[in-house]
Steps between C-alpha positions, in 0.01 A plus 500: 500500500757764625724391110138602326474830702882610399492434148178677472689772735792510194218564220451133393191434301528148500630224716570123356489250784741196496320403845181609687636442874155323584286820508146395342428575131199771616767668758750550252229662253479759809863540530611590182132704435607688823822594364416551181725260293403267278552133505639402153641127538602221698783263483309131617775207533483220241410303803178650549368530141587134451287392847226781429503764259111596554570585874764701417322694209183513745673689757709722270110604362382573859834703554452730196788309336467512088805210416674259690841362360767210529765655630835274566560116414695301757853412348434141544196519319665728178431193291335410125231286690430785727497745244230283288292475804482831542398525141271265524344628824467849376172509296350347836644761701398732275174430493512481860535844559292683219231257719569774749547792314881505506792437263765261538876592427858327482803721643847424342828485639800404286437130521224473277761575221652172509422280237340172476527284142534853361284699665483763799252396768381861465373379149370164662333697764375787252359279203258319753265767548463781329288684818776405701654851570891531561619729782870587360765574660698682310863488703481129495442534157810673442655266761459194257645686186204619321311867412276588751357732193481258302334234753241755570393601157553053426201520802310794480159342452515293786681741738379587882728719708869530403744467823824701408821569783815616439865380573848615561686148429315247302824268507522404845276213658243594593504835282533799723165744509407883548239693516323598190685742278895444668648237299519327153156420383372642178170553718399860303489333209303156652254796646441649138444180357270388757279827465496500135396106557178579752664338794282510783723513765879570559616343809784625704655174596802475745661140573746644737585850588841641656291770604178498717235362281297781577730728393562299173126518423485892574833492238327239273217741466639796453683346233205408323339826510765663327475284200120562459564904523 
């Protein structure tokens, strides 16, 4: 609750949830209407839409939530066989959630790259459905050797919100992040593209911060707003 009230303190519209920390579906509603943020996505583990997709897409409904998304595979599970079951699993989910009024989304990292008997599992993952939105990420993007330009234009009919961070040393393990803005990342020219595509949502997204995160947000931000001047 108190993470909700200092984004919307910063000037957030929107706030993606990668967890709801137990509060009810109908409190949240109230939280975010009370601070006057939106609620634009949420990142539901593979775990859950496997064991029951409808709950999750029922709750995200009675939260105000419009998409919920796949965000991370497990390393052991970064397989072809998981990769086709998620394929094959993804008109079901998908219907799952326009049953409650939501979409359903897939958020890369760079993993999804790799190739199996030719072809990225992005591609296995993105040919199953073609309601099945993608939530890109467009560092990791960059991360696995590709054009996050490019990647968003290959996608721009199936996109939801586009995550975007920036970083100061993309060679070390794990790459070394900043706020928004104060390192390498081509992000004006990701936030161009993205407008000119309709995105509905740019997400400031921070893995780790040397800074406070709060701080990195306010940066993050800022940043942002001085590209769309």
């Amino acid at each position: 609750r108190s993470t909700v009230r200092r984004i919307a303190e910063l000037g957030y519209d929107g706030v993606e949830f990668f967890d709801y920390a137990g509060i009810p579906a109908q409190e949240l509603r109230m939280l975010l209407a009370d601070n006057g943020v939106e609620a634009i996505n949420a990142h539901v583990p593979l775990a859950k839409w496997r064991s029951d997709a409808g709950a999750e897409a029922a709750y995200a409904a009675a939260a105000g939530l419009p998409m919920i998304t796949i965000p991370w595979i497990p390393p052991e599970e970064r397989t072809a066989a998981v990769y086709a079951e998620i394929a094959a699993r993804a008109p079901e989910w998908v219907a799952a959630c326009a049953a409650a009024g939501v979409k359903a989304g897939y958020h890369n990292h760079e993993f999804e790259y790799d190739r199996f008997d030719g072809k990225a599992a992005m591609d296995i993952i993105g040919d199953a459905s073609p309601e099945l939105l993608f939530e890109l990420d467009t560092f990791w993007i960059l991360y696995a050797g590709l054009d996050p330009l490019a990647e968003l234009e290959k996608w721009r009919s199936r996109l939801g919100p586009v995550h975007i961070k920036d970083y100061t040393d993309i060679t070390s393990s794990p790459p070394q992040f900043c706020a928004i803005g104060h390192g390498d990342m081509p992000n004006r020219r990701i936030f161009e593209k993205a407008k000119e595509l309709g995105v509905p949502w740019i997400v400031v997204e921070q893995d780790e911060s040397p800074i406070d995160v709060f701080e990195s947000a306010r940066l993050g931000l800022q940043t942002l707003r001085e590209y769309d001047e």
